[in-house]
mmCIF file of the N, C-alpha and C atoms, coordinates in Angstrom:
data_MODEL
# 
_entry.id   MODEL 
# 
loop_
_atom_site.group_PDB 
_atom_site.id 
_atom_site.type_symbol 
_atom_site.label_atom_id 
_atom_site.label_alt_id 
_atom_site.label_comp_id 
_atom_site.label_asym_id 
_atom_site.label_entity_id 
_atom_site.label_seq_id 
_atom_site.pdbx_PDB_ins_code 
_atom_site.Cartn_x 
_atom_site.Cartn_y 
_atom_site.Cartn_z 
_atom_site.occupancy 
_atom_site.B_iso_or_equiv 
_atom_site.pdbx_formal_charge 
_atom_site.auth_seq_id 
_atom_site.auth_comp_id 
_atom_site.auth_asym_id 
_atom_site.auth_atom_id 
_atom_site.pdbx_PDB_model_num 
ATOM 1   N N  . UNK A 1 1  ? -26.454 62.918 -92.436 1.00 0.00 ? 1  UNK A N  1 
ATOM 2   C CA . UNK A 1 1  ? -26.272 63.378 -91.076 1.00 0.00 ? 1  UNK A CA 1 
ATOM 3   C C  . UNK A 1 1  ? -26.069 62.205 -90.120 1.00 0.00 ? 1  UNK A C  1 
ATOM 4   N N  . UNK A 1 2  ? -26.677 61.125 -90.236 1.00 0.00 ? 2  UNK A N  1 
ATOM 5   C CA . UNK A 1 2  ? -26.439 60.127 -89.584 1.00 0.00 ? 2  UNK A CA 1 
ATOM 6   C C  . UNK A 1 2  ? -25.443 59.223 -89.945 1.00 0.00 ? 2  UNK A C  1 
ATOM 7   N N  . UNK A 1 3  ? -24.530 59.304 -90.816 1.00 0.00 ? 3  UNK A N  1 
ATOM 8   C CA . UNK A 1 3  ? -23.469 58.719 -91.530 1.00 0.00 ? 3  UNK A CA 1 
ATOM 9   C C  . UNK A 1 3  ? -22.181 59.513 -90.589 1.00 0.00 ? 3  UNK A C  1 
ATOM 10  N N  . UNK A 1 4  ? -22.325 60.527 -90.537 1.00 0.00 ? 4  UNK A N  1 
ATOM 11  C CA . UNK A 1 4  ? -21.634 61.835 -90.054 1.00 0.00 ? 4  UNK A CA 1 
ATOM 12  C C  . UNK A 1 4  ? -21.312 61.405 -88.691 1.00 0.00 ? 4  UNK A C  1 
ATOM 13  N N  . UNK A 1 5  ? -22.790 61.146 -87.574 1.00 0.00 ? 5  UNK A N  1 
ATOM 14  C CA . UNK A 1 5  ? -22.813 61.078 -86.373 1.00 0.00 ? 5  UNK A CA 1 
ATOM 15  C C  . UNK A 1 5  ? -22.138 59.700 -86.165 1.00 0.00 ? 5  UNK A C  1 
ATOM 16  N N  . UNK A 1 6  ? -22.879 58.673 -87.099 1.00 0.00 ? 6  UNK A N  1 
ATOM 17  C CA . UNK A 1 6  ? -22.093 57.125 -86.440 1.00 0.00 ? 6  UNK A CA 1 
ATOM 18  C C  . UNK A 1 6  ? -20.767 57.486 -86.530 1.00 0.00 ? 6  UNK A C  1 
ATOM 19  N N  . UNK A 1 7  ? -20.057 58.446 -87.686 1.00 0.00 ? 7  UNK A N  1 
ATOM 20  C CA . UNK A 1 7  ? -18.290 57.935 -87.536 1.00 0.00 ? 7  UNK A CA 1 
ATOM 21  C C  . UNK A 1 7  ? -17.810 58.838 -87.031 1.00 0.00 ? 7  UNK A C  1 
ATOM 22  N N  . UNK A 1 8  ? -18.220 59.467 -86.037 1.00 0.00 ? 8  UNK A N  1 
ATOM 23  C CA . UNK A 1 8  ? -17.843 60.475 -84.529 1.00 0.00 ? 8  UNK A CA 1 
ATOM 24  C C  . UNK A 1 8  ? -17.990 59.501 -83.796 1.00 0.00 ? 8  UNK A C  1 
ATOM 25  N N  . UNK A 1 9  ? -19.091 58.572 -83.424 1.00 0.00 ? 9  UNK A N  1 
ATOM 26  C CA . UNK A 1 9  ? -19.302 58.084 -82.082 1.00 0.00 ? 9  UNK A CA 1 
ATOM 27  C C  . UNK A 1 9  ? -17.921 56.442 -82.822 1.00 0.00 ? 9  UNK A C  1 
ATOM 28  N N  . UNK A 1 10 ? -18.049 55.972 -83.976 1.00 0.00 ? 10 UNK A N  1 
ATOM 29  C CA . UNK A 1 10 ? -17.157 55.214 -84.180 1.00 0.00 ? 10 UNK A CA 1 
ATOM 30  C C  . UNK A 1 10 ? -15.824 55.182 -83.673 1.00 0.00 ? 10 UNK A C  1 
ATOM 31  N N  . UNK A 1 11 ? -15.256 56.620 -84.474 1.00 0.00 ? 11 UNK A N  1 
ATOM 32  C CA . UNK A 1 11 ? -14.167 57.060 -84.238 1.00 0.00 ? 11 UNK A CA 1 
ATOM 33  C C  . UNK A 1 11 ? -13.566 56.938 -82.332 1.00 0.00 ? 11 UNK A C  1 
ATOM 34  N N  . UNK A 1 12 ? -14.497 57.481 -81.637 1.00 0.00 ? 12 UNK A N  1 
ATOM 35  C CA . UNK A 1 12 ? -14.328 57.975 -80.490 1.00 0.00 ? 12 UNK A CA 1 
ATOM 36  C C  . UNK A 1 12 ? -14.778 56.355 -79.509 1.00 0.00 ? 12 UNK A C  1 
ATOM 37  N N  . UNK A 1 13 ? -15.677 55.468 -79.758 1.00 0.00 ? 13 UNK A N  1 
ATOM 38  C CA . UNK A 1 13 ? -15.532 54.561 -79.118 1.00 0.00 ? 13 UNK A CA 1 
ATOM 39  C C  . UNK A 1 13 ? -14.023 53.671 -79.617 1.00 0.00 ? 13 UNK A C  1 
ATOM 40  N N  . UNK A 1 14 ? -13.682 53.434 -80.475 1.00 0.00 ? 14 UNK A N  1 
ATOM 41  C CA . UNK A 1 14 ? -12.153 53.280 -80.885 1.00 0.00 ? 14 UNK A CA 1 
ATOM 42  C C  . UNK A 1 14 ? -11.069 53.341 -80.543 1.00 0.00 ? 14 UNK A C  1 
ATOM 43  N N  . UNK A 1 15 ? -10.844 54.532 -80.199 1.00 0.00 ? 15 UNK A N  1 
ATOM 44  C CA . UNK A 1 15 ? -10.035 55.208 -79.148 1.00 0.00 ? 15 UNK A CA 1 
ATOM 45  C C  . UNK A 1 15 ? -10.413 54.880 -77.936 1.00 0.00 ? 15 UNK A C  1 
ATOM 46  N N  . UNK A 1 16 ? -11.353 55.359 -77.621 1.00 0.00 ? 16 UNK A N  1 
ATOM 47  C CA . UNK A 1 16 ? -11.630 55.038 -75.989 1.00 0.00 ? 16 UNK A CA 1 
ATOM 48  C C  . UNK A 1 16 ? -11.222 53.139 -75.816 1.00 0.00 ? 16 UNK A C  1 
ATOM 49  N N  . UNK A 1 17 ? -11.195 52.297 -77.003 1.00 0.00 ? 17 UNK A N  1 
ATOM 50  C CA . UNK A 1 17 ? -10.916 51.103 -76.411 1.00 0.00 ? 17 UNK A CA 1 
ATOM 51  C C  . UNK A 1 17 ? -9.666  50.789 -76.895 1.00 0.00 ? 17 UNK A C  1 
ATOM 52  N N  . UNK A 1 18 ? -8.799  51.530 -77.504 1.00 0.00 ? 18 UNK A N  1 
ATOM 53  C CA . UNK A 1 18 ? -7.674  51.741 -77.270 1.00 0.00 ? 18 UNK A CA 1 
ATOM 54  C C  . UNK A 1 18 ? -7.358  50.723 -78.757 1.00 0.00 ? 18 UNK A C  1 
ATOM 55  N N  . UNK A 1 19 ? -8.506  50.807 -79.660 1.00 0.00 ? 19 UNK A N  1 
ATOM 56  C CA . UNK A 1 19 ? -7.749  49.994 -80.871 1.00 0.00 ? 19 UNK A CA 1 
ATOM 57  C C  . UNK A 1 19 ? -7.711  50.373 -82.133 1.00 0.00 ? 19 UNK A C  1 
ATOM 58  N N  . UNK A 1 20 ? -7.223  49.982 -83.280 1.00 0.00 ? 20 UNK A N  1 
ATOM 59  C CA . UNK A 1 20 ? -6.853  50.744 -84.441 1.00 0.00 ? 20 UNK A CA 1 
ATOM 60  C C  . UNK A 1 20 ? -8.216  50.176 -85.432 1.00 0.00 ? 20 UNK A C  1 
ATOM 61  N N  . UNK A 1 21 ? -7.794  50.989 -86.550 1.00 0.00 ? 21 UNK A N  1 
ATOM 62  C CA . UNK A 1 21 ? -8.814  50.830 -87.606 1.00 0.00 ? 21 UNK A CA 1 
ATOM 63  C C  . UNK A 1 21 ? -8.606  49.347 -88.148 1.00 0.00 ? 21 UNK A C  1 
ATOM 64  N N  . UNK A 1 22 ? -7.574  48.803 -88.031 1.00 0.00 ? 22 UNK A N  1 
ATOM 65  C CA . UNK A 1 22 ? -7.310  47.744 -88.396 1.00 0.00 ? 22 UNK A CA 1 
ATOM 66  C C  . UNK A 1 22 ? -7.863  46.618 -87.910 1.00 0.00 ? 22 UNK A C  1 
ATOM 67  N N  . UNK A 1 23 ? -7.522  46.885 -86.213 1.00 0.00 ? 23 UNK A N  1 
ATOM 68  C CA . UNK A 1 23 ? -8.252  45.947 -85.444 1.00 0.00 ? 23 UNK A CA 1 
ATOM 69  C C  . UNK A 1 23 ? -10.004 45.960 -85.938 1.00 0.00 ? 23 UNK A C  1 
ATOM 70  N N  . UNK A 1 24 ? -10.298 46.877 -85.520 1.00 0.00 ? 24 UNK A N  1 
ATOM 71  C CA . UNK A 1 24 ? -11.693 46.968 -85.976 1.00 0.00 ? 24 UNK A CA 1 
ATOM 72  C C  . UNK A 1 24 ? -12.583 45.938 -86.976 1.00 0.00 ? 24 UNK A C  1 
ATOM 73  N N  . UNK A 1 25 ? -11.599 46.182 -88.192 1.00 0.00 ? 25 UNK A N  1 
ATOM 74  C CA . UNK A 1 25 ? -11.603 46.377 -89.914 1.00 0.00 ? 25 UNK A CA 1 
ATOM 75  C C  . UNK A 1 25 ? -11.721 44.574 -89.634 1.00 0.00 ? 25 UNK A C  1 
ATOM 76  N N  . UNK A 1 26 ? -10.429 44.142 -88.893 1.00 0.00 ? 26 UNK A N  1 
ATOM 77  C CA . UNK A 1 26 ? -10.682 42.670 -88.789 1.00 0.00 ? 26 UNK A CA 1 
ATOM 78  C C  . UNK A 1 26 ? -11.631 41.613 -88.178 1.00 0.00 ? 26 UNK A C  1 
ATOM 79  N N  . UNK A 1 27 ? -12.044 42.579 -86.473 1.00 0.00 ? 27 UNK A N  1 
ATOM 80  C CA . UNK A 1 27 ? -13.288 41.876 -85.981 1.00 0.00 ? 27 UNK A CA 1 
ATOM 81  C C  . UNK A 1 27 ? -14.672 41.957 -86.980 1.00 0.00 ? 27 UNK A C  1 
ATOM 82  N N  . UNK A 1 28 ? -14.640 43.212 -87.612 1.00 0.00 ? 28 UNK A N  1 
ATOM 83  C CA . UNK A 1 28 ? -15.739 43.074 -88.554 1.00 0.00 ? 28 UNK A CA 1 
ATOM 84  C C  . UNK A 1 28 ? -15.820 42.064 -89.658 1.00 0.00 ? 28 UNK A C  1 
ATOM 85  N N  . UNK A 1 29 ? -14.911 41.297 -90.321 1.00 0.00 ? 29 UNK A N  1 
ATOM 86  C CA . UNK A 1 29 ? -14.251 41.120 -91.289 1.00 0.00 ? 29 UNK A CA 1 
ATOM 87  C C  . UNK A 1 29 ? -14.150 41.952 -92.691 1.00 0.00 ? 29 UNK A C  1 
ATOM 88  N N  . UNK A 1 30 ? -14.164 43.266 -92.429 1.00 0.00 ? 30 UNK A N  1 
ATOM 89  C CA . UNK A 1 30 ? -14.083 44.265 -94.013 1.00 0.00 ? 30 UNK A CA 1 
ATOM 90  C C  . UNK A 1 30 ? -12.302 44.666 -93.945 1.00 0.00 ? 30 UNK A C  1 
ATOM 91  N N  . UNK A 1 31 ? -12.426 44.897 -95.031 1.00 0.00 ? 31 UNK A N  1 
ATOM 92  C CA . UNK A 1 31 ? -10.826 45.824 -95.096 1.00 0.00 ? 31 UNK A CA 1 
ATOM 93  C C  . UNK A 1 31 ? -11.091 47.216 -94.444 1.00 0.00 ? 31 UNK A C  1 
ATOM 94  N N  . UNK A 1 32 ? -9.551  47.451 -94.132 1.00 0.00 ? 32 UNK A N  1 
ATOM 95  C CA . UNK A 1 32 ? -9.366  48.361 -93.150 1.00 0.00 ? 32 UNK A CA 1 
ATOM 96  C C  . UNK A 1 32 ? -9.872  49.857 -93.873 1.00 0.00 ? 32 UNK A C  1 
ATOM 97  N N  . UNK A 1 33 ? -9.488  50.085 -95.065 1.00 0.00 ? 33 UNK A N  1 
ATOM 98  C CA . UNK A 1 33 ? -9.984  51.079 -95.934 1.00 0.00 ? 33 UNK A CA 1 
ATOM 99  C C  . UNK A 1 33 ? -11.882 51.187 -96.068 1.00 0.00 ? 33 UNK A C  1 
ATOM 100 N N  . UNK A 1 34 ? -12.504 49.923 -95.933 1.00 0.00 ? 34 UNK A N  1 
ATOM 101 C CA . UNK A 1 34 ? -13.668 50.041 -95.901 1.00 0.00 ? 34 UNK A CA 1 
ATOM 102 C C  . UNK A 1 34 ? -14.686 50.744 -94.446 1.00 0.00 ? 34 UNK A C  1 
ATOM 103 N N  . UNK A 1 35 ? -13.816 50.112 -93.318 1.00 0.00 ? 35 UNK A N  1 
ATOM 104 C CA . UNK A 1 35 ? -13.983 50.829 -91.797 1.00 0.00 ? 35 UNK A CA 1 
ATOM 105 C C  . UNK A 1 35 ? -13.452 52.555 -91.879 1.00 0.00 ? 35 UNK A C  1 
ATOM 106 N N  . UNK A 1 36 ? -12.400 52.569 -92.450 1.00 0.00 ? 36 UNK A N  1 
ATOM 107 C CA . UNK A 1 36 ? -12.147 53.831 -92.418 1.00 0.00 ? 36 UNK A CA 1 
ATOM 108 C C  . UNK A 1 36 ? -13.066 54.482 -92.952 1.00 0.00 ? 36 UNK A C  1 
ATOM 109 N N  . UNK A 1 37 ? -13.905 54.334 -93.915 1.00 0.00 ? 37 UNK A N  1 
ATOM 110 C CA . UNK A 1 37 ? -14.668 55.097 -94.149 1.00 0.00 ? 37 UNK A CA 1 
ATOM 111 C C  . UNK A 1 37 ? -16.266 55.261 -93.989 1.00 0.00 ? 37 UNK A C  1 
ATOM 112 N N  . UNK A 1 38 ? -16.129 53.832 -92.957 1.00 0.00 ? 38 UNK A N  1 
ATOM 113 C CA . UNK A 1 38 ? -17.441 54.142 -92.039 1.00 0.00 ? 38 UNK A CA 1 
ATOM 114 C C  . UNK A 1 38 ? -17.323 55.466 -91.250 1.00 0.00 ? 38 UNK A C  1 
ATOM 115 N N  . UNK A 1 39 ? -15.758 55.360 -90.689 1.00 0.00 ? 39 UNK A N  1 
ATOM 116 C CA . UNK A 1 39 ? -15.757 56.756 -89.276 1.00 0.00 ? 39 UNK A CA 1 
ATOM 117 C C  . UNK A 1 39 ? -16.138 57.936 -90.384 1.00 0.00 ? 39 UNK A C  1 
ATOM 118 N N  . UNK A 1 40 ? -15.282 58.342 -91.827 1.00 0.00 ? 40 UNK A N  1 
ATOM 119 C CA . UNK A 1 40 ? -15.561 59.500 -92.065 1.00 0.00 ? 40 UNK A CA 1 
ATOM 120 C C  . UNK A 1 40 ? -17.076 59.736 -92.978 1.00 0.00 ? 40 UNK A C  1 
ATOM 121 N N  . UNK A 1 41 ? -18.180 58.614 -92.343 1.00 0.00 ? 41 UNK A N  1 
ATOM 122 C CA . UNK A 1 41 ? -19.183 58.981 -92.907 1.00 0.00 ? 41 UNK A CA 1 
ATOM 123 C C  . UNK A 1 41 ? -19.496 58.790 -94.210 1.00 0.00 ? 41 UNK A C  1 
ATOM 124 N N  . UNK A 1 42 ? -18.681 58.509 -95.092 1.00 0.00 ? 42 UNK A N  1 
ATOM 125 C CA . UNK A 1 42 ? -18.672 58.101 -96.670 1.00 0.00 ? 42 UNK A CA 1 
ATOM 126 C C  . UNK A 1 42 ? -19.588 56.668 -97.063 1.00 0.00 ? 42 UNK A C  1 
ATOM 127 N N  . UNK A 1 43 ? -19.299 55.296 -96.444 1.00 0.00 ? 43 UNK A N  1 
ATOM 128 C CA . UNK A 1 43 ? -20.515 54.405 -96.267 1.00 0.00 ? 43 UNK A CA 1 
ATOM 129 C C  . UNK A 1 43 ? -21.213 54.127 -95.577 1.00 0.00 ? 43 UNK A C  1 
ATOM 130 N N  . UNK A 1 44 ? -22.463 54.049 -95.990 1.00 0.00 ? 44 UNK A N  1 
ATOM 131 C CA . UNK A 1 44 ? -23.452 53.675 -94.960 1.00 0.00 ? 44 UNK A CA 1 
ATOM 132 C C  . UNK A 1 44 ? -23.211 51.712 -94.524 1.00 0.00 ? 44 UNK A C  1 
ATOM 133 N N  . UNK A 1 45 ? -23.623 51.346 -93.568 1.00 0.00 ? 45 UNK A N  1 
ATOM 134 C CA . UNK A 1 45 ? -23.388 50.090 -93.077 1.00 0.00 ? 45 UNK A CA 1 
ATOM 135 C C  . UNK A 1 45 ? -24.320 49.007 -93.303 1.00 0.00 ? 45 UNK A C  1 
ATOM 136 N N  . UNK A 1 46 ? -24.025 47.914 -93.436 1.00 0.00 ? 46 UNK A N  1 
ATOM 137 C CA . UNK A 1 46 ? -25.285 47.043 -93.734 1.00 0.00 ? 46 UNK A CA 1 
ATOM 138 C C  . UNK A 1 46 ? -25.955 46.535 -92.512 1.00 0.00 ? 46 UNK A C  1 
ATOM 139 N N  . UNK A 1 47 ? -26.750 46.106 -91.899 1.00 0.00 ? 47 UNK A N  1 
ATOM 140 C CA . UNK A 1 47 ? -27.469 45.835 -91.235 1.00 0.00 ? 47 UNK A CA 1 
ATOM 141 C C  . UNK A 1 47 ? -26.633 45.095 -90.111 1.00 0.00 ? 47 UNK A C  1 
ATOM 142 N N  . UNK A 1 48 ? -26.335 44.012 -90.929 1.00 0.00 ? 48 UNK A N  1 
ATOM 143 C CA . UNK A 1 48 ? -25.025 43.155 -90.555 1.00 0.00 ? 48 UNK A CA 1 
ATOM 144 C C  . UNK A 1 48 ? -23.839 43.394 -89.908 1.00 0.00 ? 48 UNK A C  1 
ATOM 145 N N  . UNK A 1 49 ? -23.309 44.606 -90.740 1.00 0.00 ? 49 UNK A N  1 
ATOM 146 C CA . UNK A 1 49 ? -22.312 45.360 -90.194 1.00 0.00 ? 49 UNK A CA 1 
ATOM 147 C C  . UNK A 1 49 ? -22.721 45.906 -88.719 1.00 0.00 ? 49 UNK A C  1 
ATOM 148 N N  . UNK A 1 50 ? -23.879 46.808 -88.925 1.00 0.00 ? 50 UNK A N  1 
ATOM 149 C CA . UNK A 1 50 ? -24.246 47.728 -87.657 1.00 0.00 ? 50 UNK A CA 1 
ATOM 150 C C  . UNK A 1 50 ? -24.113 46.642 -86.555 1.00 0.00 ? 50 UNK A C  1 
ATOM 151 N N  . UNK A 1 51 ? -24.843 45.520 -86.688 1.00 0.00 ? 51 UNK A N  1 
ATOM 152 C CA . UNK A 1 51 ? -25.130 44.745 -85.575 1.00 0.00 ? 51 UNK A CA 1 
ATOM 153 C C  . UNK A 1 51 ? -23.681 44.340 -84.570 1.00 0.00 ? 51 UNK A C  1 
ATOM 154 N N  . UNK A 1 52 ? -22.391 43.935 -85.579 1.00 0.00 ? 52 UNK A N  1 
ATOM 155 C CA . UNK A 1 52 ? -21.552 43.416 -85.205 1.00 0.00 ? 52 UNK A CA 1 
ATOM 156 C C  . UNK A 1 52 ? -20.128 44.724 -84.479 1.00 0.00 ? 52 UNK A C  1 
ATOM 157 N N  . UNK A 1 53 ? -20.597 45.463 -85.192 1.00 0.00 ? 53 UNK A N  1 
ATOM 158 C CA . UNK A 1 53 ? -20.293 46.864 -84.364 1.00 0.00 ? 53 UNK A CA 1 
ATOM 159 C C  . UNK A 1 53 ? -20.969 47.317 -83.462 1.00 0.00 ? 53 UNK A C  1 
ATOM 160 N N  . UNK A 1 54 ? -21.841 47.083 -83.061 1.00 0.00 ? 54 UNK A N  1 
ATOM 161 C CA . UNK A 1 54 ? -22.365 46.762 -81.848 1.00 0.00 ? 54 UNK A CA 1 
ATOM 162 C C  . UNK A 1 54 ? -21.993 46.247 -80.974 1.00 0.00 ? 54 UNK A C  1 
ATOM 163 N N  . UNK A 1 55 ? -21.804 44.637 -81.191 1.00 0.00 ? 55 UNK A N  1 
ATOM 164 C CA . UNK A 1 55 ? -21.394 43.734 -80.122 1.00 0.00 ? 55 UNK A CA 1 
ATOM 165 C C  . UNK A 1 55 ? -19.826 44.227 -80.037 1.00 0.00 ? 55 UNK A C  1 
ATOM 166 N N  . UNK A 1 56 ? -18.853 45.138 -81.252 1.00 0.00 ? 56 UNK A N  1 
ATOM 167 C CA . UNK A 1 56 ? -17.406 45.315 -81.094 1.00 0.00 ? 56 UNK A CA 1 
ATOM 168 C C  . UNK A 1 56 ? -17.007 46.101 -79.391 1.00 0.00 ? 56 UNK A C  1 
ATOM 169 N N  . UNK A 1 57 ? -18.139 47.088 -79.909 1.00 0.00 ? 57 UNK A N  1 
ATOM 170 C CA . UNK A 1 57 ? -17.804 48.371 -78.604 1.00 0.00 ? 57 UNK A CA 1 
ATOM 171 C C  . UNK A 1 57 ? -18.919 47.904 -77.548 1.00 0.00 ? 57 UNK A C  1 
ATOM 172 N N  . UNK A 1 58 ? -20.083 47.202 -77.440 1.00 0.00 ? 58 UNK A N  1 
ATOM 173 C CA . UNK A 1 58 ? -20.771 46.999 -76.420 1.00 0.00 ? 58 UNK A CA 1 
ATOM 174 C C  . UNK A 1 58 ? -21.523 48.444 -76.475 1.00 0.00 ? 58 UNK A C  1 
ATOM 175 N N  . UNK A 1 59 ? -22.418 48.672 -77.639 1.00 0.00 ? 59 UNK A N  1 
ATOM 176 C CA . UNK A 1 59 ? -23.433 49.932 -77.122 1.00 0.00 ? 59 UNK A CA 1 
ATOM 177 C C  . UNK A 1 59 ? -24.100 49.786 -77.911 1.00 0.00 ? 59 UNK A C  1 
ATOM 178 N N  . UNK A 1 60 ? -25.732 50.273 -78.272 1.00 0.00 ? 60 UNK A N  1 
ATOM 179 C CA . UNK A 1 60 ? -26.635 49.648 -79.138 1.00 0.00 ? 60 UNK A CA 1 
ATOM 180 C C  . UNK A 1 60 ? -26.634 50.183 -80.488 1.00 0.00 ? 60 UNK A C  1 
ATOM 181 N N  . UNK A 1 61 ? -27.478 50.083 -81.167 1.00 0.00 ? 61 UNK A N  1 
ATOM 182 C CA . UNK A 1 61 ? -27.634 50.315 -82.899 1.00 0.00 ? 61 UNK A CA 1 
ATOM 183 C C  . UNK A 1 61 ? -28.301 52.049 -82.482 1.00 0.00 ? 61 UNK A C  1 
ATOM 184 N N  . UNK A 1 62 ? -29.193 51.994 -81.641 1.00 0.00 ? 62 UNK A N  1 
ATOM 185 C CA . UNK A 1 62 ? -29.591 53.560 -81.278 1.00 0.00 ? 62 UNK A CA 1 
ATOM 186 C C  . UNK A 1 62 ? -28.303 54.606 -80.900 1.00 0.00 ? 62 UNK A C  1 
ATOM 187 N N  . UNK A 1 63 ? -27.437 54.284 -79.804 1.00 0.00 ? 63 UNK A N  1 
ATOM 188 C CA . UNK A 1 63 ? -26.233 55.514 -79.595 1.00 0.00 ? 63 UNK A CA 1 
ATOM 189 C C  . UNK A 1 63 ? -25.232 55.305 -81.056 1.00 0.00 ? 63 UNK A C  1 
ATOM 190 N N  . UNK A 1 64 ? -24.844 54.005 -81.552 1.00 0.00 ? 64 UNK A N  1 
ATOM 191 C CA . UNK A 1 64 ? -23.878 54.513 -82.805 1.00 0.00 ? 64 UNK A CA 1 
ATOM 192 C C  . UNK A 1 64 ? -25.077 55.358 -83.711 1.00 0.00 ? 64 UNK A C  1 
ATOM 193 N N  . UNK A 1 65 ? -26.474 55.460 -83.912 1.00 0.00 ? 65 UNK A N  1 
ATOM 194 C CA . UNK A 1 65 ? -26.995 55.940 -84.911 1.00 0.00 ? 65 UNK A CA 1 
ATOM 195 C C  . UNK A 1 65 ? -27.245 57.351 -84.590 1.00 0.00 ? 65 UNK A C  1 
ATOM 196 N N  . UNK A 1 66 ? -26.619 58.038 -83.382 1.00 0.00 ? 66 UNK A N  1 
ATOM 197 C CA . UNK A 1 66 ? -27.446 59.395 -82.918 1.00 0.00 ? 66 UNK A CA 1 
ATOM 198 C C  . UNK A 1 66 ? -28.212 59.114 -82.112 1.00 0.00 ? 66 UNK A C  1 
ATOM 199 N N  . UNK A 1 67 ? -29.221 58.191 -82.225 1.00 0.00 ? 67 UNK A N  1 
ATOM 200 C CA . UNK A 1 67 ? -30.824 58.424 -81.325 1.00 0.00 ? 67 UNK A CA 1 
ATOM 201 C C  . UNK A 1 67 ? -30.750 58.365 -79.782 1.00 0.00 ? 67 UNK A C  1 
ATOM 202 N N  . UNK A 1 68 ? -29.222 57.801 -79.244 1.00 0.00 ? 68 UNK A N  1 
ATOM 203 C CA . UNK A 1 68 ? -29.581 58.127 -78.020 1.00 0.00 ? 68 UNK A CA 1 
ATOM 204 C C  . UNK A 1 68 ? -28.027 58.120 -77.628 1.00 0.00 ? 68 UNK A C  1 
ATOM 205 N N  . UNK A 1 69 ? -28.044 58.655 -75.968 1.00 0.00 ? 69 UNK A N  1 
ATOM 206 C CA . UNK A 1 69 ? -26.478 59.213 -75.858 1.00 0.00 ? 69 UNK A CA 1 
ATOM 207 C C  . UNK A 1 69 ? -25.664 58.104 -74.783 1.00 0.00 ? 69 UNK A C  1 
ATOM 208 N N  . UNK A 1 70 ? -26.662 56.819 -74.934 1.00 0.00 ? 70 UNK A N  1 
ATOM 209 C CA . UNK A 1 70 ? -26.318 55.962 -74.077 1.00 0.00 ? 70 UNK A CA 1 
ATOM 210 C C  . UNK A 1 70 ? -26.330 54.327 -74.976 1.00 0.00 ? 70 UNK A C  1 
# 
């Protein structure tokens, strides 16, 4: 369920900053196939990951995880 929720709020901060899976895929450094399947919920993220997706979109480890809507 929380795999589910991060790659809604993924997906949708993405868009809202107007960049592709690719872009993403590269600030993170994973392949683009591996981000893609953060949004559809299929991997969970490493710690590491979460953090730096964090600093990508500017919002904390709590709103990408569900726990809060801010």
């Amino acid at each position: 369920m929380i795999k589910d929720e991060m790659g809604k709020r993924l997906r949708e901060l993405r868009l809202q900053c107007k960049m592709t899976q690719q872009q993403v895929a590269d600030k993170m450094g994973v392949a683009q196939p591996v981000y893609q399947r953060f949004e559809k919920g299929v991997y969970e993220c490493s710690y590491e990951q979460l953090c730096r997706l964090c600093e990508i979109f500017d919002v904390s480890a709590d709103y990408l995880l569900g726990r809060s809507e801010y």
